[in-house]
NUPA-185428 format. One record per atom (N, C-alpha, C, O, CB): residue number from 0; atom name; x, y, z. Coordinates in pm, whole numbers, plus 50000, padded with zeros to 5 digits. Glycine has a CB too. Layout:
seq | atom | X | Y | Z
NUM | CA | X | Y | Z
...
***
This chain:
seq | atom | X | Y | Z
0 | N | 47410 | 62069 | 41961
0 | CA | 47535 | 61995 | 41949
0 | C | 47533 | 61916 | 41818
0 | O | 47431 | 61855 | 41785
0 | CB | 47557 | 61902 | 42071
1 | N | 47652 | 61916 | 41739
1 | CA | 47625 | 61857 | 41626
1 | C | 47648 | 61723 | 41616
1 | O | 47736 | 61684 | 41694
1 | CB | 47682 | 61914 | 41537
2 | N | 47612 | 61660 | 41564
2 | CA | 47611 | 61475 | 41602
2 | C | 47739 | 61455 | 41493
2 | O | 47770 | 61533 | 41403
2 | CB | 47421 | 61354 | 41545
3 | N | 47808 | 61315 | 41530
3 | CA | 47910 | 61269 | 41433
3 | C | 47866 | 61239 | 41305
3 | O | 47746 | 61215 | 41286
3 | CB | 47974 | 61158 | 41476
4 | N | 47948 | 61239 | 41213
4 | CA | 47854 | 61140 | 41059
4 | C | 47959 | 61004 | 41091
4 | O | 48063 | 60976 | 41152
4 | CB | 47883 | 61234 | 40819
5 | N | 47901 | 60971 | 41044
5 | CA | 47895 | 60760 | 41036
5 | C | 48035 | 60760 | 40965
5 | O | 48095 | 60655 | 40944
5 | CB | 47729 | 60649 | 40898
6 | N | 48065 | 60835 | 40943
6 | CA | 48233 | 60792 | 40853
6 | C | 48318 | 60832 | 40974
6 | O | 48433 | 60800 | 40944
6 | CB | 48293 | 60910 | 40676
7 | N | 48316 | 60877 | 41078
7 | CA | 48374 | 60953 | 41213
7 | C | 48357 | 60838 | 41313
7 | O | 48255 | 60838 | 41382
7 | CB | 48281 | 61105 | 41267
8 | N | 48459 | 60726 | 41330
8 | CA | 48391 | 60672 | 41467
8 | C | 48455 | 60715 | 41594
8 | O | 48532 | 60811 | 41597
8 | CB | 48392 | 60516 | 41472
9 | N | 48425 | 60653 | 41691
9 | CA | 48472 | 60677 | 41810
9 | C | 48602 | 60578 | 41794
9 | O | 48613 | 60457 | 41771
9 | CB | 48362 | 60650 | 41930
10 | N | 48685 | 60671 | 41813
10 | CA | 48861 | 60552 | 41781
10 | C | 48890 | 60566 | 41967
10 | O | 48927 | 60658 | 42039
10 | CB | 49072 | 60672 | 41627
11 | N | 48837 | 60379 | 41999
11 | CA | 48907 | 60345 | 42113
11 | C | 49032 | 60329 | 42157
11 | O | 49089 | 60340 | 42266
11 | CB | 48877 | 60269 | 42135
12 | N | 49075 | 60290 | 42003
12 | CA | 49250 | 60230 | 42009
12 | C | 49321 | 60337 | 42092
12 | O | 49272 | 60448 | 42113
12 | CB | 49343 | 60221 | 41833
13 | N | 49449 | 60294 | 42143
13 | CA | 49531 | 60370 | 42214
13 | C | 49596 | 60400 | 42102
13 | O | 49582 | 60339 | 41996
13 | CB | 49605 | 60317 | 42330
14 | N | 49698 | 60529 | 42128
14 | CA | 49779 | 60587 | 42017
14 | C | 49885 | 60519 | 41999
14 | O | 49943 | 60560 | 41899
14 | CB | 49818 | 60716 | 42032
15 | N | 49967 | 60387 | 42077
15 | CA | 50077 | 60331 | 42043
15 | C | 50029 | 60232 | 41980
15 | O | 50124 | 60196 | 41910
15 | CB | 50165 | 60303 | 42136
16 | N | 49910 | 60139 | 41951
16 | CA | 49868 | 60075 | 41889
16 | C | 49834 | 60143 | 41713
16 | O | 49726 | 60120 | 41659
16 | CB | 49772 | 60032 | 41978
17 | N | 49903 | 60194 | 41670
17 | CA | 49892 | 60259 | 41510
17 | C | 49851 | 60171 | 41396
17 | O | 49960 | 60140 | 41349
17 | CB | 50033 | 60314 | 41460
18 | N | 49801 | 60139 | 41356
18 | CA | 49754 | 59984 | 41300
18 | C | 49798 | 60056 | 41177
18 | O | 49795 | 59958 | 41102
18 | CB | 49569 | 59907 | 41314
19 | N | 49826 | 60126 | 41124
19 | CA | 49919 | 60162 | 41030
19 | C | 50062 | 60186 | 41015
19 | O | 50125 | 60241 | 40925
19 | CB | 49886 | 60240 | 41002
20 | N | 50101 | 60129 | 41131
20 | CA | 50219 | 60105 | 41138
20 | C | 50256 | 59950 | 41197
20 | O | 50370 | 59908 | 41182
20 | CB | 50269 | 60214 | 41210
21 | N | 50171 | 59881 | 41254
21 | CA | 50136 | 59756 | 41303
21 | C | 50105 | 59653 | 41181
21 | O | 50158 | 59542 | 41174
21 | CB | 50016 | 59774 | 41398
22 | N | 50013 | 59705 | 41087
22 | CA | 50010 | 59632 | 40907
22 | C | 50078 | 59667 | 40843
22 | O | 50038 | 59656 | 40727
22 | CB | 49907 | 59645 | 40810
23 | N | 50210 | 59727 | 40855
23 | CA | 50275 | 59731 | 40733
23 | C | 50356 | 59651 | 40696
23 | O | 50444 | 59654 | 40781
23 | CB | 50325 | 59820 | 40717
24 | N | 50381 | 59580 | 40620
24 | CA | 50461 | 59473 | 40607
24 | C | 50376 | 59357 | 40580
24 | O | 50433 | 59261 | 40528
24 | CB | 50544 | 59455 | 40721
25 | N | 50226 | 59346 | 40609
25 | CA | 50171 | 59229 | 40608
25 | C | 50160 | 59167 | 40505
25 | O | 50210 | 59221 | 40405
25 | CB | 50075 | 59230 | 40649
26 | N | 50108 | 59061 | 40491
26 | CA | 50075 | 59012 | 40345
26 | C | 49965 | 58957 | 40345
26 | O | 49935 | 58880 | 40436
26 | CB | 50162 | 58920 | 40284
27 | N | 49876 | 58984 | 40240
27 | CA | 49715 | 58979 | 40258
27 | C | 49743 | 58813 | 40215
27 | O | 49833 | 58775 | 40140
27 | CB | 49590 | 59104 | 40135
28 | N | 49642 | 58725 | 40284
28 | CA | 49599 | 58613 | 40197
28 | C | 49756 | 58505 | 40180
28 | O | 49800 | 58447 | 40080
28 | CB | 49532 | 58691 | 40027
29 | N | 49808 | 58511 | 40321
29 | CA | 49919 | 58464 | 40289
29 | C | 49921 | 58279 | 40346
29 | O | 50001 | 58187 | 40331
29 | CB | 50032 | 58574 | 40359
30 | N | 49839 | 58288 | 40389
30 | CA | 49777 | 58117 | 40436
30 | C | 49698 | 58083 | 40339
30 | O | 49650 | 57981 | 40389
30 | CB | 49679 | 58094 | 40580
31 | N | 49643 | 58095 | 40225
31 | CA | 49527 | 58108 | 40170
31 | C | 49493 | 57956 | 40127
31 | O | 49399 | 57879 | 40144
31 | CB | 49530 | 58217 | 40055
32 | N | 49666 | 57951 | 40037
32 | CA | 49663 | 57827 | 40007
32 | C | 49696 | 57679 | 40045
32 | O | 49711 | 57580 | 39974
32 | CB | 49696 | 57841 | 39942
33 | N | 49705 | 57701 | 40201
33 | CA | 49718 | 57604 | 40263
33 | C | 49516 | 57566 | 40329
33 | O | 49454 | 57461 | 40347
33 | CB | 49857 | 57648 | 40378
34 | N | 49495 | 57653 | 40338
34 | CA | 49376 | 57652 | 40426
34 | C | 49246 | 57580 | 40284
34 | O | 49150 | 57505 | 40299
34 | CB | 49340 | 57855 | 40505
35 | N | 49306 | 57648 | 40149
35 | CA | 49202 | 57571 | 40072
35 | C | 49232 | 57456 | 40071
35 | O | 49136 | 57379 | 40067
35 | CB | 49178 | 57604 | 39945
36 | N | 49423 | 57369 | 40076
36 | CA | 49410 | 57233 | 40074
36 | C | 49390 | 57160 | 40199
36 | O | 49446 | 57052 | 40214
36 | CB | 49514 | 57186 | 40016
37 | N | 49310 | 57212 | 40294
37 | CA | 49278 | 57155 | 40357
37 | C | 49407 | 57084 | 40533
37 | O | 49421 | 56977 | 40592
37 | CB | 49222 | 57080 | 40241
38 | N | 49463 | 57216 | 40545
38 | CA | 49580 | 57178 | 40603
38 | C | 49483 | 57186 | 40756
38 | O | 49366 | 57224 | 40756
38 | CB | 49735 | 57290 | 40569
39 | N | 49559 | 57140 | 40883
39 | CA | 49486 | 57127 | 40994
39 | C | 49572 | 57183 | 41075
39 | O | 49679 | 57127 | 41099
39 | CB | 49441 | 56999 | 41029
40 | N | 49537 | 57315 | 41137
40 | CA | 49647 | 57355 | 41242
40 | C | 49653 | 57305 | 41347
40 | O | 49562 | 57223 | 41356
40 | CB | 49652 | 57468 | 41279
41 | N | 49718 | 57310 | 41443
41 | CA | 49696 | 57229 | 41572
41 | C | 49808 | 57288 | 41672
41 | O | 49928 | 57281 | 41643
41 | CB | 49714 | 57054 | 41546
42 | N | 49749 | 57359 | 41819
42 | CA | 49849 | 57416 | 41893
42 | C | 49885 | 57323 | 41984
42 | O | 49808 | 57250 | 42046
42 | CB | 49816 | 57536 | 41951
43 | N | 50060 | 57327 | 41994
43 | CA | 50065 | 57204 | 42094
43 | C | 50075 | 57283 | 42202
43 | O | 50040 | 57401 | 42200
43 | CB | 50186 | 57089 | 42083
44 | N | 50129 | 57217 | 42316
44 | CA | 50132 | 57253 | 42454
44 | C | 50268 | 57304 | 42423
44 | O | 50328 | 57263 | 42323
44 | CB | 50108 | 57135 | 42576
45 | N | 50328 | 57408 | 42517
45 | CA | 50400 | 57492 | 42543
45 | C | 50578 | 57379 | 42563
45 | O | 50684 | 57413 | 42510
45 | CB | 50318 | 57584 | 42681
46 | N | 50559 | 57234 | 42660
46 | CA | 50641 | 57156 | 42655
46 | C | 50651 | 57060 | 42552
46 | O | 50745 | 56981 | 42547
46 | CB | 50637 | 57115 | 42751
47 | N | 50562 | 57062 | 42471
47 | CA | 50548 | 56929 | 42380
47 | C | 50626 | 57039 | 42208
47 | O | 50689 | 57000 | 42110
47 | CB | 50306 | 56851 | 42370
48 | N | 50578 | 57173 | 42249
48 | CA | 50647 | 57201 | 42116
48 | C | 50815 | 57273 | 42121
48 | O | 50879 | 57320 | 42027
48 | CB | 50539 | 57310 | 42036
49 | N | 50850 | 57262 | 42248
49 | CA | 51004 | 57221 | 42297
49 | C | 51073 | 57140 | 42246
49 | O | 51191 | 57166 | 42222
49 | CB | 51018 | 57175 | 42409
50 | N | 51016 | 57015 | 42214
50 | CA | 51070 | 56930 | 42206
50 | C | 51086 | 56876 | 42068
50 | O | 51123 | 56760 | 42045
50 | CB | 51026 | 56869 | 42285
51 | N | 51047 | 56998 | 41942
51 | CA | 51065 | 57007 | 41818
51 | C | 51090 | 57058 | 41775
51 | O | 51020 | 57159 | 41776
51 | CB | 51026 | 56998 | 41767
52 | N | 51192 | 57064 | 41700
52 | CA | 51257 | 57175 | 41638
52 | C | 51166 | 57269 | 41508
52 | O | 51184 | 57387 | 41477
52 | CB | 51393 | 57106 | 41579
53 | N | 51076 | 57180 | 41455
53 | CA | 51026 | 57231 | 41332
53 | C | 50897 | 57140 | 41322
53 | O | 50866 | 57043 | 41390
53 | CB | 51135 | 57219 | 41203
54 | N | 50816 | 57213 | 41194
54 | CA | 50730 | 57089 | 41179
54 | C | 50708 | 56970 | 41113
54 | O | 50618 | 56886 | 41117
54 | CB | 50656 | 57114 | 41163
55 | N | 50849 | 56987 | 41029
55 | CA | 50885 | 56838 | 40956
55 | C | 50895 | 56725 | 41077
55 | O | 50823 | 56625 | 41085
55 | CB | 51054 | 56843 | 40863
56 | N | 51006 | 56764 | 41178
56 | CA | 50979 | 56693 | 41337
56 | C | 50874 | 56639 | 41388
56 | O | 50860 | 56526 | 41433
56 | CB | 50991 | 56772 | 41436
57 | N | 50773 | 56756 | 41376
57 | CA | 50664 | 56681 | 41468
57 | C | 50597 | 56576 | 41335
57 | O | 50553 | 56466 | 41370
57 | CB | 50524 | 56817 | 41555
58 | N | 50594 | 56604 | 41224
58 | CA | 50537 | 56517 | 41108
58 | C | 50593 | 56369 | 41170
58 | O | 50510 | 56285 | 41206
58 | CB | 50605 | 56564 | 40932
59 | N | 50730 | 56346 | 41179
59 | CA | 50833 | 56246 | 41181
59 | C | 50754 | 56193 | 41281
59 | O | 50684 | 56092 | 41272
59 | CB | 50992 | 56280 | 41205
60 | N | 50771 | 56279 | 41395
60 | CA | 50724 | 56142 | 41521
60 | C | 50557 | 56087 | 41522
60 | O | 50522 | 55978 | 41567
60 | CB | 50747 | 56218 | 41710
61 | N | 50474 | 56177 | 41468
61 | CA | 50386 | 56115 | 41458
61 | C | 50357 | 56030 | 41319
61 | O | 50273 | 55941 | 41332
61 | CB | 50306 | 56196 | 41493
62 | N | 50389 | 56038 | 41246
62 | CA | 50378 | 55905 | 41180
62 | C | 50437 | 55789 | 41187
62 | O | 50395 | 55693 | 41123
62 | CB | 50390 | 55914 | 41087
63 | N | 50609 | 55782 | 41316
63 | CA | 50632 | 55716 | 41374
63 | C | 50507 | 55638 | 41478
63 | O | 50494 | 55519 | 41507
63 | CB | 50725 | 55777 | 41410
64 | N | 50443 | 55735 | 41508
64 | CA | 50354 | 55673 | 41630
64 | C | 50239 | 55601 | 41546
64 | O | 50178 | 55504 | 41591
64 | CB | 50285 | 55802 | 41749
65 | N | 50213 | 55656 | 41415
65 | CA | 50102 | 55594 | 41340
65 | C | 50176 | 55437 | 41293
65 | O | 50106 | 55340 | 41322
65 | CB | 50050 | 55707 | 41194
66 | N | 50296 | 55408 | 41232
66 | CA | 50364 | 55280 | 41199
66 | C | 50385 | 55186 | 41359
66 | O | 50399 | 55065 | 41350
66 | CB | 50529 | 55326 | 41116
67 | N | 50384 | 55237 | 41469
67 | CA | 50410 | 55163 | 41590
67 | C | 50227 | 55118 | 41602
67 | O | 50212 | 54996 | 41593
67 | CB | 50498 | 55275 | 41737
68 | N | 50110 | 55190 | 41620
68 | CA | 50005 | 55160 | 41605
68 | C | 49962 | 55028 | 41563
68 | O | 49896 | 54939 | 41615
68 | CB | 49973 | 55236 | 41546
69 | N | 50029 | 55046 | 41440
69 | CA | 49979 | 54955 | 41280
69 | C | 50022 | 54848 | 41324
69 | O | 49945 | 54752 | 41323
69 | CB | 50050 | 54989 | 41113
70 | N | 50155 | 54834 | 41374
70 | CA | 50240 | 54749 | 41413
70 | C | 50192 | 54603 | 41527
70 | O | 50198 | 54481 | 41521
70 | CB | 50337 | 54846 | 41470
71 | N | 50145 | 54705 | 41623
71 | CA | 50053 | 54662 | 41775
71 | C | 49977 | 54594 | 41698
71 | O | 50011 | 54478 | 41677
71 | CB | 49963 | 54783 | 41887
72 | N | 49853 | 54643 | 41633
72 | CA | 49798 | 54591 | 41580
72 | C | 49800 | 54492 | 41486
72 | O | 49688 | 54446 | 41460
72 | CB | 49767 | 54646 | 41568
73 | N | 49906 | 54440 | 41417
73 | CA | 49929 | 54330 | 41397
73 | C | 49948 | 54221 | 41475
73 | O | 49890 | 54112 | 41470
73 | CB | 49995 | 54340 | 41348
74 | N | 50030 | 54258 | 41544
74 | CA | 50048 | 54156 | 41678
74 | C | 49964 | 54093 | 41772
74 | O | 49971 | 53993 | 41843
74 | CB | 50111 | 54207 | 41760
75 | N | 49864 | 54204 | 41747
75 | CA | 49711 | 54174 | 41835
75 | C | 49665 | 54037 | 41740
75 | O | 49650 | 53925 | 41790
75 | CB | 49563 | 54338 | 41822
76 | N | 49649 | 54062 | 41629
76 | CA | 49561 | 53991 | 41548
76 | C | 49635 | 53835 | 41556
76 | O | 49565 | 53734 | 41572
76 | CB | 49549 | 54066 | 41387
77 | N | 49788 | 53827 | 41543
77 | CA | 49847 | 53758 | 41529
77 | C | 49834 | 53673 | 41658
77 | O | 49838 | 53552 | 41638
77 | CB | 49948 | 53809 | 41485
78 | N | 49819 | 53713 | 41791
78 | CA | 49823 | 53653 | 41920
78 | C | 49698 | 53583 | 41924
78 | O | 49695 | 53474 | 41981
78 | CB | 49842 | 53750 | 42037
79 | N | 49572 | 53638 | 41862
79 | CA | 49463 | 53630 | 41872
79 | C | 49427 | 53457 | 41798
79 | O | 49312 | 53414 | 41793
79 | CB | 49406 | 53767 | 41810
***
């Protein structure tokens, strides 16, 4: 029996999965330059990202929540 050569693999994929027709359109390296400046992804929960339209939105409320923080914390110091 003749054995495979190493350039022949065993293709598990199913035939509707065509990954040549599944990559076309892609674009190589298209995060690239967010990921070198250091951007931080973050998945929200399924109800929490309902409730934003975009991610300028979610920017908004949390740096709202960072100025209410700051805020508390003045008040702390001030009571103190």
């Amino acid at each position: 029996m003749k054995e495979k050569s190493k350039n022949e693999m065993d293709d598990e994929l199913r035939p509707e999965y065509d990954l040549e027709t599944l990559l076309k359109g892609g674009v190589r390296g298209k995060y690239a330059e967010r990921y070198k400046a250091g951007t931080n992804l973050v998945l929200l929960a399924p109800d929490v990202a309902k409730a934003f339209p975009d991610e300028e939105a979610v920017n908004d409320a949390l740096r709202l929540v960072i100025q209410l923080s700051k805020i508390q914390k003045r008040i702390k110091l001030q009571t103190t």
